[in-house]
N, C-alpha and C positions, 0 to 999 in steps of 0.2 A: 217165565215161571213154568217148571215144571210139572206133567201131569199130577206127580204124586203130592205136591205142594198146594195144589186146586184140591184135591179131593180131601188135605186135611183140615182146610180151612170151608168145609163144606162148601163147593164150588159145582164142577161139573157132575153130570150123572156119571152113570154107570157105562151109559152106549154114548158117550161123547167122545171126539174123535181124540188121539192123542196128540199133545203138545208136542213141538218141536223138539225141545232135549230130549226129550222121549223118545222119539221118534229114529232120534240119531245112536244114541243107546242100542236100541234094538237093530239096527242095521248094522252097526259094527257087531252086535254078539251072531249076526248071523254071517259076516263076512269069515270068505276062507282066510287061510294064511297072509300073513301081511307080505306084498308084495316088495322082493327084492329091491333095495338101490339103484337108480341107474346112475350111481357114481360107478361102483364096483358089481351090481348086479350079483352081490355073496351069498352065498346059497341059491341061487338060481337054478335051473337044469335047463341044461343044453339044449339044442335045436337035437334030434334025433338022428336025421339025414343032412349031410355036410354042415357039420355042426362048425366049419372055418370060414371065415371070410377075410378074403385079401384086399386093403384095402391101400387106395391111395392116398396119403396125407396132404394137407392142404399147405406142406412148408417147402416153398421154390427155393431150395438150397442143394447144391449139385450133389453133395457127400449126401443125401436122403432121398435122393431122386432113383427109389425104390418102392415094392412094396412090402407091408407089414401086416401077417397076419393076425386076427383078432378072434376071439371067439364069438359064439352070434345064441343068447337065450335062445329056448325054447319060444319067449314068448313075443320076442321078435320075428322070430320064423317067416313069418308070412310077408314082412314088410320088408324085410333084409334081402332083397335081389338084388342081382349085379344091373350095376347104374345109377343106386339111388344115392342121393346126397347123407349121407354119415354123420357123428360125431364121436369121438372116439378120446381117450385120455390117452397121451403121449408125452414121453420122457418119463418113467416112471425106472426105478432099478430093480437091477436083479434082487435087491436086498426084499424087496416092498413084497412078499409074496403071503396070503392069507387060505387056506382051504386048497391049495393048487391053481389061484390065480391070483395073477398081477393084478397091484394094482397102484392106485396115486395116478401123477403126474396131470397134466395141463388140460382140459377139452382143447381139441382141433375139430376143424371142419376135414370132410375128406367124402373119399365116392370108393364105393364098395363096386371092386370091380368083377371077383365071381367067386364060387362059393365053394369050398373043396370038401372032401372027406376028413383029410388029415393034414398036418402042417408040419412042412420039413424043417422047423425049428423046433429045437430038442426041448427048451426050457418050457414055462407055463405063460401063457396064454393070456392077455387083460379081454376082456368081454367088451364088443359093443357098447355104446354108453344109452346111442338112441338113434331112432332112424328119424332121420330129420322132415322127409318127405320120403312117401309112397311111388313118387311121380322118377318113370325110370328116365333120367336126363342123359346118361353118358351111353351109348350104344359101340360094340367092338369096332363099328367103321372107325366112329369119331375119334376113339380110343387108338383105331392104329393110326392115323394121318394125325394127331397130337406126339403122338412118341417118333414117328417121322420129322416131324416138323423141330421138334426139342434135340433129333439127331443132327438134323441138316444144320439146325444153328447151334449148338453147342451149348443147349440153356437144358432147363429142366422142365419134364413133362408137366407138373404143377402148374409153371408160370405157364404153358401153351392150354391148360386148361382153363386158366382167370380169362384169358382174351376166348375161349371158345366158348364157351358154357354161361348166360348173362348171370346175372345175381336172379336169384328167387324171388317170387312176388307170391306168397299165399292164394293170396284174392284171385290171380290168375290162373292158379293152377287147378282153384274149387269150378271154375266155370269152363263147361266141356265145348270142346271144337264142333264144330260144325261137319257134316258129314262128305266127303270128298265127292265132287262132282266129276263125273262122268269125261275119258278124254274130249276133247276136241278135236275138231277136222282138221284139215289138212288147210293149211293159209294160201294165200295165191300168193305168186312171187316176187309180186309186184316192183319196188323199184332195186330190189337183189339182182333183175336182169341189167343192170347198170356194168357189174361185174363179170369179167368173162367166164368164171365157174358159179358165179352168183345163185345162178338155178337150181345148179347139180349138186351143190351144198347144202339146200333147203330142201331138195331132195331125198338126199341123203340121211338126213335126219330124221325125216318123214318114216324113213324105211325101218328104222329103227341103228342105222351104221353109227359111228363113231370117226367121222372126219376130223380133220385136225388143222385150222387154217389161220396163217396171221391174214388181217385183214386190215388194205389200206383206204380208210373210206374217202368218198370225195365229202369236199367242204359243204357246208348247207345243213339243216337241219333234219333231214330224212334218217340219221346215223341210231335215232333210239327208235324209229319204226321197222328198220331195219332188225333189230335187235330185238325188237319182239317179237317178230315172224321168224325167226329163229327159236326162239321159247315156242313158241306156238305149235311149232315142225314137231320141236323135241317133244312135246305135250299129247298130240295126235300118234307118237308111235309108244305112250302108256309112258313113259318115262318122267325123271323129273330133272329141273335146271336150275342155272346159278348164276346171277347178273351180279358183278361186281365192278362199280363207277366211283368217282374217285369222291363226291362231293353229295349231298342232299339235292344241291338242283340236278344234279345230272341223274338222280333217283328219281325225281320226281317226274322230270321224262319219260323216263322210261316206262313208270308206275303207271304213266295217263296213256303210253303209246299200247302199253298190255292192257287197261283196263280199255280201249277204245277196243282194239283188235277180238278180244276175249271175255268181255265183260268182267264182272264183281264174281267175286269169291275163288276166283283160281291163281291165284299170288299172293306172295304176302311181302310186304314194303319191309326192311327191318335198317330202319337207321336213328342213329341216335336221337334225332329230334323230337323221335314220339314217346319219348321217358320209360324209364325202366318197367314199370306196370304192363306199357301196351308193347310196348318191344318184346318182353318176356311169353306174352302172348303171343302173338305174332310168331315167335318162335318154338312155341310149346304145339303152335296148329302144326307148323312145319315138320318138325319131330313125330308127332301122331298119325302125319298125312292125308291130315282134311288137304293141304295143298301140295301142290308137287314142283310148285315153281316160286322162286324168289330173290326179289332184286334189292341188294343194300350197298352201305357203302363197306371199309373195309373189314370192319366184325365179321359183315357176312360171309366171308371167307371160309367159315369153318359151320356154315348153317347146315343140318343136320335132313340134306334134302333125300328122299326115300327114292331107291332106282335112279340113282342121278345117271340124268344121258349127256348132259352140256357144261359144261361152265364157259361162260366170258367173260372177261376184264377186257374193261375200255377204258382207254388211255394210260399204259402199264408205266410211264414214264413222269407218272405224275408222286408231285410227292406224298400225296395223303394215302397211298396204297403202301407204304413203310408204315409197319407199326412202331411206336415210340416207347414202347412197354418191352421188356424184359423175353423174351432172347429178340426180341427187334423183329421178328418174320416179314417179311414182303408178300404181298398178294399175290403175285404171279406168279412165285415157290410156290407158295403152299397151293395153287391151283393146278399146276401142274405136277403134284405130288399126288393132287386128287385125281386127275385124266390120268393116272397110270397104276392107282390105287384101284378107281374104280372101273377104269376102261373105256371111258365113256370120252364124249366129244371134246374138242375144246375152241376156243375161237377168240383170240388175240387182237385185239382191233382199237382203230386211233386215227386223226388225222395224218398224224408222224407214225412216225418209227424208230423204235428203239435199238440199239446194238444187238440188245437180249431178243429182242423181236426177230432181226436181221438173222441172227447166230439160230435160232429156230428152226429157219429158211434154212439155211444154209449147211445145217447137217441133216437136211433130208425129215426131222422129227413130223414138220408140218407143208403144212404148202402156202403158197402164196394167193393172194385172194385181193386183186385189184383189176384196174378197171383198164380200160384198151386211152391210148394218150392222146387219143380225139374227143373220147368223154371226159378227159382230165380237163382239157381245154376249154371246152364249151362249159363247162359248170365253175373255172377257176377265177379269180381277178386278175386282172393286170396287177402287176408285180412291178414297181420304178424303184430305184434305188439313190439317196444321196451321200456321197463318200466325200474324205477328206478334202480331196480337190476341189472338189463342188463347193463343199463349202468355205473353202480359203477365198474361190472366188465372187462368191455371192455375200454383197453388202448385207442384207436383210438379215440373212445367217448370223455374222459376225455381230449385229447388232443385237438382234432378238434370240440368238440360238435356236430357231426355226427354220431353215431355207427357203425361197421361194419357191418350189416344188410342191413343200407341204402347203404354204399358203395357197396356193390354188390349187390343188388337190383339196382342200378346205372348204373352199370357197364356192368351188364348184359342186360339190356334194352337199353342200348346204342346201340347195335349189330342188334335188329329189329327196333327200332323206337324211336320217341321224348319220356323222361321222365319230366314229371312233378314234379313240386319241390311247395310245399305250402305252406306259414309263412305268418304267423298272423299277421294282419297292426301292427304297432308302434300305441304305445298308449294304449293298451293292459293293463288294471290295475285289477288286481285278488282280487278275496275277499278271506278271510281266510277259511282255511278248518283243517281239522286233518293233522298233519304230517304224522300220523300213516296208518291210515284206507283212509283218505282223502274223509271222510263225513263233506260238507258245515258245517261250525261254524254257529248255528243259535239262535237266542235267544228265552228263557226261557218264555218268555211272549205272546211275537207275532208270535214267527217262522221267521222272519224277518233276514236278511245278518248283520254277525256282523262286524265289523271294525278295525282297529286299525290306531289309529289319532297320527300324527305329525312323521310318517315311526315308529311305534314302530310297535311291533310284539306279541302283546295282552302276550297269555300263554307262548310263546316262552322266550319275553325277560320280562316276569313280570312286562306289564304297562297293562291298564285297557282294555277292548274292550269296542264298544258303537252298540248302534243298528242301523240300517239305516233306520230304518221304525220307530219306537216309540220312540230314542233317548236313553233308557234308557242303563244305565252303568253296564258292567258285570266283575264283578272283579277275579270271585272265576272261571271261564270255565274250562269244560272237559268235553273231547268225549263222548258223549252219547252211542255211538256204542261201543266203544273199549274201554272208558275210559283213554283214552290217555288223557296228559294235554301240546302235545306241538302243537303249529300250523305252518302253513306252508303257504306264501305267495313267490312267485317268480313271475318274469317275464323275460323272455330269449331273448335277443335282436336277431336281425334276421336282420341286415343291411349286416353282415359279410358273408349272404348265400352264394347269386352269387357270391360273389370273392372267397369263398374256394373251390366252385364246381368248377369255372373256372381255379384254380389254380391245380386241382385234376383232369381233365379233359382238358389240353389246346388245344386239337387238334379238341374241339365238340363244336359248336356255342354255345353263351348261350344269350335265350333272357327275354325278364323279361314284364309280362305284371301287371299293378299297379292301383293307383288312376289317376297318371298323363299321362299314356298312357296305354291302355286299347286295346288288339290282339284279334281279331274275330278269325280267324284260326290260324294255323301255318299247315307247310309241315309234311309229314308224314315222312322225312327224321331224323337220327338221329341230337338230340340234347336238351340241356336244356330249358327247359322253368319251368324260377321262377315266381309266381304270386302269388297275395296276396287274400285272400277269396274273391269267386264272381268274379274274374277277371278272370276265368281262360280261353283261348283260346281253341275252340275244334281244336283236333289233325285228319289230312286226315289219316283213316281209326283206330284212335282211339291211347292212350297214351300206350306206351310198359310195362310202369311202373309209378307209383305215390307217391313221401314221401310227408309224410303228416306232421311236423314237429313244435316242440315248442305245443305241444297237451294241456300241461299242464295252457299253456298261455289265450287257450280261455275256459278251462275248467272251470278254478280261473277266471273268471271276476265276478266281483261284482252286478250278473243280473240274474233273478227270470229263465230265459231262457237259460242258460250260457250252459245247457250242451244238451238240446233241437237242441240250433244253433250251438255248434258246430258239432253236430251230422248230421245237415241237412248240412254245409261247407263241413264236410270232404265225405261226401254221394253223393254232387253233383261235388265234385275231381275224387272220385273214377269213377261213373258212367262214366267217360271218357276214364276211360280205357278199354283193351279190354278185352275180357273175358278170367277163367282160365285157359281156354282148350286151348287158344291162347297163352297163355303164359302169358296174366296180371298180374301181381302182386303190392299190395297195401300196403306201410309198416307206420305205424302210430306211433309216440313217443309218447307215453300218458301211464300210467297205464294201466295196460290191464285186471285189478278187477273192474275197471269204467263201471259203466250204459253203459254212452253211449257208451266209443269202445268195449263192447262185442255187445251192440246193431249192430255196424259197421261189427267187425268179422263174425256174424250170418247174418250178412244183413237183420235186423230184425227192419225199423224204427217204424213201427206199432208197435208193440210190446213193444220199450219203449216210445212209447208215451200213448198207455195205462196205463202202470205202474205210467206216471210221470202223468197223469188225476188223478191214484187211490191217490196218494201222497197228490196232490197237494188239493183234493176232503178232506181229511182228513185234513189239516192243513188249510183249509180255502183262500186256496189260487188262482185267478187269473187262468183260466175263471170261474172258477164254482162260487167263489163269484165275484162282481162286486166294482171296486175302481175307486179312486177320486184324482188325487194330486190337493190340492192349496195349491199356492206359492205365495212369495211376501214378504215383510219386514215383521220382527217379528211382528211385531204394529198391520201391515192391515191384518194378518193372522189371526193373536187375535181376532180383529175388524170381520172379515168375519164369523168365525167359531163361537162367540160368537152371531153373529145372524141369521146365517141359523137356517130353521126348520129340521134338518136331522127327517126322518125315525126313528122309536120310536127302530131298531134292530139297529142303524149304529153303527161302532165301528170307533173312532179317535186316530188316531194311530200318536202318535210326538207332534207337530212338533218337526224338527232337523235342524240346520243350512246345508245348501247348501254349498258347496266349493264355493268359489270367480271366478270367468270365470276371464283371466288374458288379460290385452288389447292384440292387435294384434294374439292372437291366436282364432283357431275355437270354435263357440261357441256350445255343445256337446246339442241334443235335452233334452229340462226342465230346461237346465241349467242358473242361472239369466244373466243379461245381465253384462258386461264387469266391474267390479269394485265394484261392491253393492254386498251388503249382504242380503243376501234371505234366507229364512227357508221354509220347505215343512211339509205339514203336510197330511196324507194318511184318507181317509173315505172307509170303508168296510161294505159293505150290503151284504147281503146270495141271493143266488138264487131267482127271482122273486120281488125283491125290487129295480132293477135296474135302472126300469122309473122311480120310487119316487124320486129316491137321485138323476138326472138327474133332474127332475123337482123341486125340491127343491134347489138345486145348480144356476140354471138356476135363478130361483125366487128370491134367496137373492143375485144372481151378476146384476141383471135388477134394483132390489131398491138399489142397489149402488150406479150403475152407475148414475142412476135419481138423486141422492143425489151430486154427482158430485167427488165421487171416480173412479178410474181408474179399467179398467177390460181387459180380455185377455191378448194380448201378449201388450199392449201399453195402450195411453189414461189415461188422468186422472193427477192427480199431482204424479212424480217420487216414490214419499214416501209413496204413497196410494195404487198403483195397485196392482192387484191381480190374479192371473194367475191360470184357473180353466180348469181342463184338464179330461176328462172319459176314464179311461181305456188306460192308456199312458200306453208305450212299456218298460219305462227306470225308473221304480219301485224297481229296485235295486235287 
């Protein structure tokens, strides 16, 4: 009821305060002008000084991977700096103009990158809709190594912005960082002298330099303390760092090795497990520069660290440092786009070694950073191997599919401590090789994995092989090496482990760490622990023993990497154990005339990953040249490759029909989506041609998409898209 309603009904006095309607009455007759729309912001007046802002739109589609100038109220002014999150109405037409601005079209999200005078577009202008946060997120570093990253792979800056930049949390950004603590000293070098420049490295960074070193660590758990006297060096000379590990446990190490070395408040953890809220935080300290050092797992890639002097990845071979997300990037790209963006350190490092690692070395970029081959020794396990022969002649084997090797190897590591047991996830599918020699089946043409379609057995059982790369059909194979003509595919199931060790062992716990449950420790007590690659649990004061088992499973996989990764699995099994002199002992079922397990035996991953550079350097192969899958229906492949401009060198390699992905099961990364039929067809360019076929790729999926065919992983009509990928992992 209002005032004037009380006073006729004789109610309040004279000096009684006024009623609510009243109240609001009067404050609209004393309000100014009614404040423009921010659909259209019409009649508004401009900002007075750089009244344009350029902004980035929030739509990862190639033909728009530009920016678009907007105009920016007056009465946003203050809040409209470059970096801050936007929104904007987009798609609207030339026709839609009212006063001299655009308007209509859609709200997007987008990030206002900077602010100009005037706009080199002739037409009119739609206005700012609203600044969505004050808090400036995007900064020009981030800004260039996101459009580097969207160059090198062929995607759009957009989509390198979703994986850089988390989602917003209000709540996070009201509550202020904490004030940035003072460098640190200078760390002692403690077991870095293990290495022969180990010192001079930790040195170096002290000083404030920028070294550049693959590093091969030795086995044992010392490798995240390591890596925090590294952060600590780079910390002590003002600067700041970047720990990138491939998993949450292998964070969490690290997080405890800096929080022991450097106490609370000088890092910041940023990985998925701590939810979007505390992550966003976490990242908004980082960005502000309450911290200057931070260790996550692969997001952190692009974390916004202030004076960066370091970045590391450890274990660049692993697969969770591939992003799954649209243009794909890999960590060790984009880190090493950072050490040359910003100038600053960089340090590569793994029990193994990767080819990309080796190739490093080997043009001079970095240096090497291992340890003298008497400290390799002293700290490695004994390494036994059992191969074919071994086991044709051992009853135990042929029985139980265990050899007697591993049974006592077993047995006897039962008596000091936990044994480890490793089998290769299910799923496991080999490509062909020689029976004989068990040199990869490759083909004649390309070098390329060759196949055998519908379970035949190519030379074995006399049906055709095919190529995986070029398609083309080999009818006549034989061993190049030995001249054998029979081939050899298996795969050894490995469900039956745990129950025959448990059945062989009932009095020893046996616990099993997997995809669906996953053991950061176990007790130093005896017992089994079976885990599947990458799973494995570190053991208190290290594993007594480790089978390494079904070798031959990930050796035969149908993948340009097959004996690289399993090389770096069975290296980071072993590294758990403890050393010879302790009694460690490593026993591995694979042929023991294999690259990799003499590599393993020797404890020599350097070593064959140089060889497999020199190899791989010869046959044209991935890093040293540069590839392309697209994918997509026969039709739009035709359609795509018939009008890219490739590079006057590029080689096209296929297409080949893709296996069908079958409903309800996982979909494996490249693989097409659940029912349809896809074909892949491979582009090869030589050294130095990389950005071309990147930029040509790019080129002819942006006048695609314009044309209104489908591109990426979606978009487009079902029967058109076309899936264009640089330097994908799963090339066969």
């Amino acid at each position: 009821m209002s005032s004037e309603n009380g006073q006729g009904g004789g109610g309040a006095g004279e000096g009684a305060p006024p009623e609510q309607l009243a109240f609001i009455r009067e404050s609209v007759r004393k309000a100014k002008a009614p404040r423009a729309k921010p659909r259209t912001w019409r009649g508004a007046a401009l900002a007075k000084e750089l009244p344009v802002a350029r902004v980035l739109v929030d739509k990862g589609v190639l033909h728009l991977d530009r920016y678009f100038d907007y105009a920016v109220p007056e009465e946003l002014d203050a809040e409209a700096q470059p970096g801050v999150r936007v929104r904007v109405r987009f798609g609207a037409g030339r026709h839609r103009v009212r006063d001299g601005r655009r308007e209509g079209g859609g709200l997007i999200d987008g990030f206002l990158v900077e602010r100009l005078a005037e706009s080199d577009y002739s037409g009119p202008l739609a206005a700012l809709a609203q600044v969505v946060s004050a808090e400036p997120v995007l900064s020009p570093e981030l800004l260039g190594l996101a459009r580097a990253v969207a160059d090198r792979y062929a995607g759009s800056l957009a989509d390198v912005l979703q994986l850089a930049v988390p989602p917003r949390s209000a709540r996070a950004e009201q509550r202020p960082s904490p004030a940035p603590l003072p460098p640190p000293g200078a760390p002692a070098v403690g077991s870095w002298m293990r290495y022969e420049r180990g010192g001079a490295f930790l040195e170096a960074l002290a000083a404030g330099h920028a070294p550049r070193a693959v590093w091969n660590a030795l086995p044992g758990p010392e490798w995240s303390e390591e890596i925090a006297r590294a952060v600590a060096a780079t910390s002590a000379s003002g600067r700041g760092a970047l720990v990138v590990v491939p998993d949450g446990r292998a964070a969490a190490r690290v997080d405890a090795a800096l929080t022991s070395l450097l106490g609370e408040g000088r890092h910041a953890l940023l990985t998925a497990d701590a939810g979007p809220e505390k992550r966003y935080r976490e990242w908004l300290a980082v960005r502000r520069g309450s911290v200057r050092a931070v260790v996550g797992t692969r997001a952190a890639m692009f974390a916004p660290v202030r004076d960066l002097g370091l970045v590391v990845l450890w274990d660049d071979g692993d697969d969770s440092h591939s992003e799954q997300h649209a243009p794909q990037p890999h960590a060790r790209e984009v880190l090493l786009l950072r050490a040359a963006q910003d100038k600053c350190a960089f340090l590569l490092g793994g029990w193994s070694c990767t080819v990309e690692a080796a190739q490093l070395v080997e043009s001079g970029w970095a240096r090497p950073l291992v340890a003298a081959r008497e400290q390799v020794r002293s700290v490695a396990p004994l390494v036994r191997t059992v191969g074919d022969q071994d086991l044709a002649r051992d009853e135990a084997a042929r029985a139980a599919r265990l050899p007697t090797l591993a049974w006592q190897a077993v047995r006897d590591g039962l008596r000091n401590g936990p044994v480890l047991v490793q089998v290769p996830r299910r799923g496991y599918v080999p490509r062909m090789a020689c029976a004989q020699c068990r040199a990869p089946a490759r083909c004649r043409h390309c070098s390329g994995p060759l196949e055998a379609r519908e379970g035949g057995m190519g030379g074995a059982g006399g049906g055709a092989l095919w190529c995986g790369w070029c398609g083309r059909e080999e009818g006549g194979w034989h061993c190049p090496e030995c001249g054998s003509f029979r081939l050899r595919a298996q795969v050894v199931g490995a469900r039956r482990t745990a129950e025959e060790l448990g059945r062989a062992f009932p009095a020893v716990p046996v616990r099993t760490s997997g995809r669906e449950h996953v053991l950061d420790t176990v007790p130093g007590a005896p017992a089994l622990v079976v885990s599947t690659p990458g799973a494995e649990p570190v053991a208190e004061g290290g594993y007594a023993a480790a089978l390494l088992l079904d070798g031959w499973a990930m050796l035969g996989r149908p993948d340009l990497r097959a004996g690289e990764d399993a090389l770096r699995r069975w290296i980071a099994a072993a590294a758990l154990v403890r050393p010879h002199g302790d009694g460690g002992t490593v026993v591995v079922v694979a042929e023991p005339t294999l690259r990799p397990v003499q590599a393993l035996v020797r404890w020599d991953p350097v070593g064959h990953a140089v060889r497999e550079l020199a190899e791989r350097a010869e046959l044209g192969f991935p890093p040293v040249s540069r590839m392309a899958a697209v994918s997509g229906t026969g039709e739009a492949v035709a359609e795509f490759l018939g009008a890219v401009e490739l590079p006057s060198e590029a080689e096209v390699l296929g297409p080949v029909s893709l296996p069908v992905t079958a409903a309800g099961r996982p979909r494996r990364p490249g693989a097409p989506p659940p029912g349809e039929h896809w074909e892949r067809a491979l582009v090869r360019v030589p050294p130095g041609s990389g950005a071309a076929l990147a930029s040509a790729l790019k080129a002819a999926q942006a006048a695609r998409m314009a044309r209104g065919g489908g591109g990426g992983g979606g978009g487009g009509e079902a029967g058109v898209r076309v899936w264009v990928r640089i330097d994908p992992a799963d090339i066969g």
